[in-house]
C-alpha positions in Angstrom: 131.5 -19.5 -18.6 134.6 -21.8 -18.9 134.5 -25.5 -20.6 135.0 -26.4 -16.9 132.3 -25.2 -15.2 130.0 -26.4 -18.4 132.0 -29.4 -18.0 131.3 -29.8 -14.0 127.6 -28.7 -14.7 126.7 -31.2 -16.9 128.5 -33.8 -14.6 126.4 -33.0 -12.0 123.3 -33.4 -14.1 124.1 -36.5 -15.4 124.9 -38.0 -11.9 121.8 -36.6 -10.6 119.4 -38.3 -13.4 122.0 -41.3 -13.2 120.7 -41.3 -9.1 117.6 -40.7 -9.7 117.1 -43.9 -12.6 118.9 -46.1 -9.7 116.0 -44.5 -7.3 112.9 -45.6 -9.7 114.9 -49.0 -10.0 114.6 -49.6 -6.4 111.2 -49.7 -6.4 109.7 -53.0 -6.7 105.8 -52.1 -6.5 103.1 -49.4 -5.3 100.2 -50.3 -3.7 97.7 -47.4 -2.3 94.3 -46.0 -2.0 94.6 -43.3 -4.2 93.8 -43.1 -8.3 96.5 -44.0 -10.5 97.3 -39.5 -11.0 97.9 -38.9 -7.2 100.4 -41.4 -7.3 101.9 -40.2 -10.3 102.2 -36.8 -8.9 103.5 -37.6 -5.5 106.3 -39.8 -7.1 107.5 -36.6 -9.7 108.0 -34.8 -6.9 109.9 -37.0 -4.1 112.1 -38.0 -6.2 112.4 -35.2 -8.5 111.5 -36.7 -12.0 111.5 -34.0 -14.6 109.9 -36.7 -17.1 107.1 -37.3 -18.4 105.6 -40.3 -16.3 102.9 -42.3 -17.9 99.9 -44.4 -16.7 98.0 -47.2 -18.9 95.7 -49.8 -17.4 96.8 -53.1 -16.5 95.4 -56.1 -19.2 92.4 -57.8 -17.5 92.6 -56.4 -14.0 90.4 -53.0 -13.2 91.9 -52.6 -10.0 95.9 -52.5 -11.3 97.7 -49.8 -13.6 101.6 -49.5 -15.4 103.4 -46.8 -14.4 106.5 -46.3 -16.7 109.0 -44.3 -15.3 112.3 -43.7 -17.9 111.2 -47.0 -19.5 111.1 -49.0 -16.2 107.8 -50.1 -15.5 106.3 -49.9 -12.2 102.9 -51.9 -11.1 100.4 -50.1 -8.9 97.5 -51.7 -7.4 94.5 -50.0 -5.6 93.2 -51.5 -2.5 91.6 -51.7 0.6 92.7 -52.5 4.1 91.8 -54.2 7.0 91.3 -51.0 8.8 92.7 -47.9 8.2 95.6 -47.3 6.3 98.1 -44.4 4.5 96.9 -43.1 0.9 99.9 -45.0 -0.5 102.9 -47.4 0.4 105.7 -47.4 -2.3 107.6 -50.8 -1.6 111.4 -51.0 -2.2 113.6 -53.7 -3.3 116.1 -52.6 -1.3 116.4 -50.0 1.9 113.2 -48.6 3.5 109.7 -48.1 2.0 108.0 -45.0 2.0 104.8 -44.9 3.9 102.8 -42.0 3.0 99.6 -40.0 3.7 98.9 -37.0 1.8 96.3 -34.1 2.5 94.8 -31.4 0.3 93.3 -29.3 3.0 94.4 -26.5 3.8 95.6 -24.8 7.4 93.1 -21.9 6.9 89.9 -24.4 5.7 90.4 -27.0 7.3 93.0 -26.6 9.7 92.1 -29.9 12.1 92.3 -32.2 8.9 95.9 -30.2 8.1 97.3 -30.0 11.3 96.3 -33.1 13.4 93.6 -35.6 11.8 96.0 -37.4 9.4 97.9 -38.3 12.1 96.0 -41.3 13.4 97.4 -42.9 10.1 101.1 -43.1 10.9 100.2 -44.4 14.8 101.2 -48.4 14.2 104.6 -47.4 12.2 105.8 -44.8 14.1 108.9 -47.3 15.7 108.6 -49.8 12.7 112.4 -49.8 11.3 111.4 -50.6 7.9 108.7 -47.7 6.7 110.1 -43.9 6.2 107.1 -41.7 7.1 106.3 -39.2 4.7 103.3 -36.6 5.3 102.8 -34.7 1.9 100.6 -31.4 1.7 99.4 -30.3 -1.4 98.9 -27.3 -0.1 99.0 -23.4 -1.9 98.6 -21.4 1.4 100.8 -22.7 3.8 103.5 -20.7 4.0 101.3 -17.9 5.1 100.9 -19.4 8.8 104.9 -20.5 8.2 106.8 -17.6 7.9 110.1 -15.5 9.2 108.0 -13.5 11.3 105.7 -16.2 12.8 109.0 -18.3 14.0 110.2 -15.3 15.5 107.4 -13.5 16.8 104.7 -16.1 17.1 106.2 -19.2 18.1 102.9 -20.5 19.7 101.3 -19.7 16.0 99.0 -23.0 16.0 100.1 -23.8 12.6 103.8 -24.2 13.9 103.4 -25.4 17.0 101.1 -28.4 15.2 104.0 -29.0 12.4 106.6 -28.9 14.7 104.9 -31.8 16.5 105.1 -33.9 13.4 109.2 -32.8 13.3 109.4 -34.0 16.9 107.9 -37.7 15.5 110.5 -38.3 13.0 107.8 -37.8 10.0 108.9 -36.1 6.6 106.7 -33.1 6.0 106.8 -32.7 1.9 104.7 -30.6 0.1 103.8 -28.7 -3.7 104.2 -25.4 -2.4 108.0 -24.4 -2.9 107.8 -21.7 -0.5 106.6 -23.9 2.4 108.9 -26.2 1.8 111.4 -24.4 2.5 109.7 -22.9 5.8 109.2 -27.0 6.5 113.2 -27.5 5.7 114.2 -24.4 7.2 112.2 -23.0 9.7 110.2 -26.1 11.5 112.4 -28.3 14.2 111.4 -30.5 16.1 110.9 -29.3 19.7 113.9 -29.9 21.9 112.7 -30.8 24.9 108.9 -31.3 26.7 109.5 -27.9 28.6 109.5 -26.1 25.4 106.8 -28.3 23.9 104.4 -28.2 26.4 105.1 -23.9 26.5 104.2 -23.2 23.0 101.1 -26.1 23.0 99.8 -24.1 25.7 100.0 -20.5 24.5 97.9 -21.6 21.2 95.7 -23.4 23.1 94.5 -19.9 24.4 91.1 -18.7 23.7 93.3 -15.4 22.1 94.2 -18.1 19.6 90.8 -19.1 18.9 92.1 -22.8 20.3 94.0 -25.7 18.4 90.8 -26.7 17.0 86.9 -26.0 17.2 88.0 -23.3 19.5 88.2 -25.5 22.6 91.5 -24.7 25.5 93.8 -27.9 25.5 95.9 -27.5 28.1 98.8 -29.8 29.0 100.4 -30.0 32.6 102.8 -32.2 33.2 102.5 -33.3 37.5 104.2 -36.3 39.4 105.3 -38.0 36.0 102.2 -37.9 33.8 100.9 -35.3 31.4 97.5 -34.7 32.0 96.0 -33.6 28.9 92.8 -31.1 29.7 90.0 -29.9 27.6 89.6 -33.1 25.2 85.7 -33.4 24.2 85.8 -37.4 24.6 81.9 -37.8 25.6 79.0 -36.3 26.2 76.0 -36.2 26.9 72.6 -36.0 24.7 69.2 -36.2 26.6 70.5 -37.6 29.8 72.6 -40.1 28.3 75.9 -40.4 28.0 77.5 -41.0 24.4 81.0 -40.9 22.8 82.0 -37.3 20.8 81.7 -37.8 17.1 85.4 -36.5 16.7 86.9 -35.9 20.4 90.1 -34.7 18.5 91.5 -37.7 17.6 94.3 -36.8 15.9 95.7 -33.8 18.3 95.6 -36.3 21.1 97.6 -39.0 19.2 100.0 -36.3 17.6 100.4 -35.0 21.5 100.7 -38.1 23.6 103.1 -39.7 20.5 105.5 -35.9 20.6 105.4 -36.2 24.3 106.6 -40.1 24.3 109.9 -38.9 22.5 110.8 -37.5 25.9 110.5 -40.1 28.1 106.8 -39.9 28.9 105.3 -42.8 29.8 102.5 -42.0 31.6 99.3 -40.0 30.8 95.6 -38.9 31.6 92.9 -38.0 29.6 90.8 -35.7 31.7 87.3 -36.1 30.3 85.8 -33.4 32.9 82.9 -33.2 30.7 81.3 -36.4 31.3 79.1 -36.2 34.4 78.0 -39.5 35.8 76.7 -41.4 38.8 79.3 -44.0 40.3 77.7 -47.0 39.1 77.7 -45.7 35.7 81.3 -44.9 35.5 82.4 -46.2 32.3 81.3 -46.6 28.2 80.3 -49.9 27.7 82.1 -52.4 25.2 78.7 -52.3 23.4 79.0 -48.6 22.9 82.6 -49.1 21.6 81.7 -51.8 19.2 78.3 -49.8 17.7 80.4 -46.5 16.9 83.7 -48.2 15.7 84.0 -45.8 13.1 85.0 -43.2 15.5 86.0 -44.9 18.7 88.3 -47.3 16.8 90.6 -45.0 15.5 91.3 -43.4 19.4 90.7 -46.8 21.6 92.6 -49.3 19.2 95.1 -46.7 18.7 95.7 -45.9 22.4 96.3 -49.6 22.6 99.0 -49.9 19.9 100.7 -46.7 21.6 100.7 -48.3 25.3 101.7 -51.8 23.2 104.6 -50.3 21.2 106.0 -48.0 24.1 105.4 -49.0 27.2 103.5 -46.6 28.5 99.7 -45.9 30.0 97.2 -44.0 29.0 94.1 -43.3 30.7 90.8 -41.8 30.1 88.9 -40.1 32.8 85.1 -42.0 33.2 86.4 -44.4 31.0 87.6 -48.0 31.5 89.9 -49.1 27.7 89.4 -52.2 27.6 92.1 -54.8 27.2 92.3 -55.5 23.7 90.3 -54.5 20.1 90.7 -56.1 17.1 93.7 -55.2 15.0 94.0 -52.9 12.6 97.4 -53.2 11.1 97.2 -55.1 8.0 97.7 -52.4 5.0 96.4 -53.2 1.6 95.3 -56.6 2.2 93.0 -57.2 -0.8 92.9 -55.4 -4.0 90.1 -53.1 -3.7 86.1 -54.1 -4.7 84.9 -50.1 -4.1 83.2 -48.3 -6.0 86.0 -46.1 -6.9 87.5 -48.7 -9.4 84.9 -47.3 -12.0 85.1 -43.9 -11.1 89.2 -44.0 -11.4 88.3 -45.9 -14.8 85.9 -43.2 -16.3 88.2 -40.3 -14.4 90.5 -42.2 -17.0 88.6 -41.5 -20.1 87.4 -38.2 -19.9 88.3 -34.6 -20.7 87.7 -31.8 -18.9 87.2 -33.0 -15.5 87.3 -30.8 -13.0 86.3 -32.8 -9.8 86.7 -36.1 -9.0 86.0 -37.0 -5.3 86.4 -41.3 -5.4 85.1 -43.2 -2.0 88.3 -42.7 0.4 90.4 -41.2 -1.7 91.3 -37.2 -1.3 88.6 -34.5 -1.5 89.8 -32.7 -4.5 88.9 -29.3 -5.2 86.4 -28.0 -8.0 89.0 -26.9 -10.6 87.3 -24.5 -13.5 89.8 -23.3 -16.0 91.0 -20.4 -16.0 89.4 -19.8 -12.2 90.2 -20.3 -8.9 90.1 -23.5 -6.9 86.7 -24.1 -4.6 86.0 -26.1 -2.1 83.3 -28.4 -1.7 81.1 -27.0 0.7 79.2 -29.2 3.6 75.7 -27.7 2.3 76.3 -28.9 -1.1 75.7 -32.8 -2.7 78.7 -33.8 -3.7 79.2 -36.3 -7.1 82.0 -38.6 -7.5 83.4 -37.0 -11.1 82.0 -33.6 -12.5 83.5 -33.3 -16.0 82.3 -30.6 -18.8 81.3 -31.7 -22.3 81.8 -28.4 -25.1 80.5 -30.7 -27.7 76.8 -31.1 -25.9 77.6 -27.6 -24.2 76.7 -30.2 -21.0 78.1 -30.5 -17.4 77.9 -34.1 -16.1 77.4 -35.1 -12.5 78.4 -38.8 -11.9 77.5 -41.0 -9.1 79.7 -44.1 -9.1 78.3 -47.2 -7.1 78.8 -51.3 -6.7 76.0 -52.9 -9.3 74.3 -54.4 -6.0 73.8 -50.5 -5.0 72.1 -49.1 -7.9 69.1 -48.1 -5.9 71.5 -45.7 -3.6 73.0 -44.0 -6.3 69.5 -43.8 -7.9 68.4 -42.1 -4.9 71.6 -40.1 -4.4 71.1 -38.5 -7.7 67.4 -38.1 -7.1 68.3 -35.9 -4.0 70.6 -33.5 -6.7 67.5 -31.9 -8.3 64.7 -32.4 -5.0 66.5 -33.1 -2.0 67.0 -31.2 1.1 70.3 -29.2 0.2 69.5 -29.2 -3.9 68.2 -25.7 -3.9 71.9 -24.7 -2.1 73.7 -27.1 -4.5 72.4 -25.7 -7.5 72.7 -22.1 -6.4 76.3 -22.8 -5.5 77.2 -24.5 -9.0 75.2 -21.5 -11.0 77.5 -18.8 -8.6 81.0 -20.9 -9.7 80.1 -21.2 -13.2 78.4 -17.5 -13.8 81.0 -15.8 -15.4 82.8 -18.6 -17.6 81.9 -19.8 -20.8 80.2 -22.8 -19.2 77.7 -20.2 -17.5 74.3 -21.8 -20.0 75.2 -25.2 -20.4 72.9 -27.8 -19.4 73.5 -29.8 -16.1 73.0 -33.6 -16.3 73.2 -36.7 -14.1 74.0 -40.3 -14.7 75.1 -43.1 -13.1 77.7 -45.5 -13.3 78.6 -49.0 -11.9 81.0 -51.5 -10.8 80.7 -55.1 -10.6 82.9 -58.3 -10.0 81.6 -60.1 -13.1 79.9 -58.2 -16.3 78.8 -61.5 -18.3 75.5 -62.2 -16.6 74.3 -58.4 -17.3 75.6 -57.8 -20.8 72.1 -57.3 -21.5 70.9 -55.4 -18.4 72.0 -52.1 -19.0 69.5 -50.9 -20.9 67.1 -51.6 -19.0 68.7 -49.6 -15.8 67.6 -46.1 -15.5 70.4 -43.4 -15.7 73.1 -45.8 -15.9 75.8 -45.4 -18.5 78.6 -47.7 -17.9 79.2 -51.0 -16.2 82.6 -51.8 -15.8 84.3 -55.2 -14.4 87.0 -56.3 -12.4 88.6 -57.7 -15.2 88.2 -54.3 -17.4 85.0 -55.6 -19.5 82.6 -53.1 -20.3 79.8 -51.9 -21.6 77.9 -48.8 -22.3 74.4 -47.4 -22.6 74.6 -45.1 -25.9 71.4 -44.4 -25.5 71.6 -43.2 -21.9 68.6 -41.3 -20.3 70.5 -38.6 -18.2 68.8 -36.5 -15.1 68.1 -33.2 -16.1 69.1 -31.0 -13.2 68.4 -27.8 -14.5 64.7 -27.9 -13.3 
């Protein structure tokens, strides 16, 4: 190799890290839902940092933590918003920030959550000038459904016709898995017209496909003006009365109606053929909206901000929208008072963990060493932290709660060794860990809380069964040496 090549080479280099310091200088502060790691990891690989980034906790605040990136030092702060909200905002000093929701589901397991759900997120920025949308899968089986072949030979491949969607809304698809990035820069455009979107959205709507999701046929037609949207689950009804679905696809309708938009569409209908009802019974009742807000909140209020930010109407067959719901666009308005400040914090301390699943925060996987990933299933309890202990030969389950819910977390660790799905739970933790070295330790519970101020209970502790820690919002805390843990094991 010639000195000029080295010469140009290490040019190159040294202009790239030289960008990438500028990059990390930009950014002013992080705020998110996310622990403290997440963030970490999302940030090494946006902007390419092959550094070591560290975390240590903010003095005298629980909920905030120091990032140091190449000696600049970054302030994130966990919190909570009026509403929902992304898993993290990274705010510049300059240019746009970057708005971003990340998933670890995968499109074989959980291919609605993947594909459509985390869409509702990015609804009330999707024409706001001064976020850059990111979507970021951590994701190891991806490029499976993303391939050569698929493009060519399966263009109405669910999987595709979903990312494309995302493409078509102007959002940043990022992701850990090199060889689906590549698919995402290379293979996945946005569609160029509604013809050929509502073409391909069709064909994998077929039952041959098994559906876009829970196997239902979601048909779009597009007549006079207005795409009519078919098949959508958005009531039903339960011994003669009519209710709202518990997920009526919330996200594939949002992700649709938002892809269809980009082409002029301003017009649409919802056609709830499901619902059956007399005439003077022809609509859900504000009452029913307001008692299932969980749900209904995220489609309603978010059908308003659409029709708001575009222009456009959307209707619902057998249901009347009403005019207006309460607002739900105020991201990280408070620092956070969840539970998940003490499970972050004792995440923090430990070794070995190998789940961690803190309250709205990503569903990790169970990682064992030297295994392969699982999934949590549905007919399994699931704790906030499991971590392994070689010295006690011991595997922890932790339940993290607020102090002024100790008697939940009492009971939810009470239902680990008696409750209706402990018999599964155990049997599913004694298949994972059979053939590892951890296949005859001991499995123990404990609890551990959160509260706002520790100095009135310095003394309480021990007299609170299965608790081991009590952490404050301004990081006091103390610790039950003497803890009396659950014995799971029988």
């Amino acid at each position: 190799m010639s000195d000029n090549i080295q010469n140009e080479e290490v040019h190159e280099v040294f202009n790239n890290l030289i960008q990438r310091i500028q990059e990390i200088d930009n950014i002013d502060h992080i705020q998110g839902e996310e622990k403290p790691l997440a963030i970490v990891d999302f940030i090494k690989l946006y902007f390419n940092i092959d550094q070591e980034i560290t975390i240590k906790e903010y003095p005298d605040n629980s909920t905030k933590y120091i990032i140091t990136i190449y000696n600049i030092e970054i302030i994130y702060t966990i919190c909570d918003s009026n509403g929902s909200s992304p898993d993290l905002i990274i705010y510049m000093k300059n240019g746009k920030h970057i708005f971003c929701e990340d998933t670890k589901a995968g499109f074989c397991g959980s291919a609605n959550n993947a594909q459509f759900q985390r869409f509702t997120k990015f609804v009330t920025v999707l024409v706001n000038e001064k976020y850059h949308k990111v979507y970021y899968l951590d994701n190891k089986d991806g490029h499976q459904q993303i391939n050569e072949y698929n493009i060519n030979k399966e263009k109405h491949n669910k999987t595709i016709v979903a990312m494309r969607l995302w493409k078509t809304c102007n959002i940043e698809l990022i992701t850990n898995n090199p060889i689906l990035q590549t698919n995402f820069n290379n293979l996945i455009k946005p569609y160029k017209d509604l013809e050929e979107l509502i073409k391909y959205w069709n064909l994998a709507s077929d039952k041959t496909t098994n559906g876009m999701t829970k196997g239902n046929i979601w048909n779009i037609s597009y007549e006079n003006n207005k795409i009519i949207l078919s098949g959508f689950v958005v009531t039903k009804k339960t011994n003669g009365k009519i209710t709202l679905a518990h997920d009526p696809g919330i996200g594939t309708l949002l992700l649709v109606i938002c892809s269809c938009i980009s082409f002029g569409v301003s017009e649409f209908m919802i056609d709830n053929k499901i619902c059956e009802r007399s005439d003077h019974d022809n609509c859900i009742s504000q009452n029913m909206i307001n008692t299932t807000r969980e749900t209904t909140m995220k489609l309603i209020n978010s059908i308003l901000v659409i029709q708001d930010t575009f222009e456009c109407s959307i209707e619902i067959n057998n249901i009347i929208i009403p005019d207006k719901l309460p607002s739900y666009e105020t991201f990280f308005n408070c620092e956070t008072k969840s539970e998940k400040v003490v499970s972050i914090w004792e995440e923090n301390t430990l070794d070995n963990v190998i789940f961690v699943n803190h309250a709205r925060c990503t569903l990790e996987h169970i990682k064992i060493p030297n295994k392969s990933e699982y999934c949590m299933p549905n007919e399994v309890y699931t704790p906030d932290i499991i971590w392994i202990d070689d010295n006690t030969r011991t595997i922890y389950f932790v339940e993290a709660e607020k102090y002024e819910n100790y008697k939940k977390g009492y009971k939810q660790i009470l239902s680990w060794k008696s409750g209706p799905k402990s018999v599964t739970t155990r049997e599913f933790f004694k298949k994972i860990f059979w053939d590892t070295p951890y296949k005859d330790y001991s499995h123990k519970a404990y609890i551990t809380l959160y509260i706002q101020d520790i100095q009135i209970y310095l003394n309480s502790i021990n007299n609170i069964t299965h608790v081991k820690h009590i952490l404050d919002s301004t990081r006091k805390v103390i610790t039950n040496a003497n803890v009396e843990y659950l014995d799971l094991n029988n």
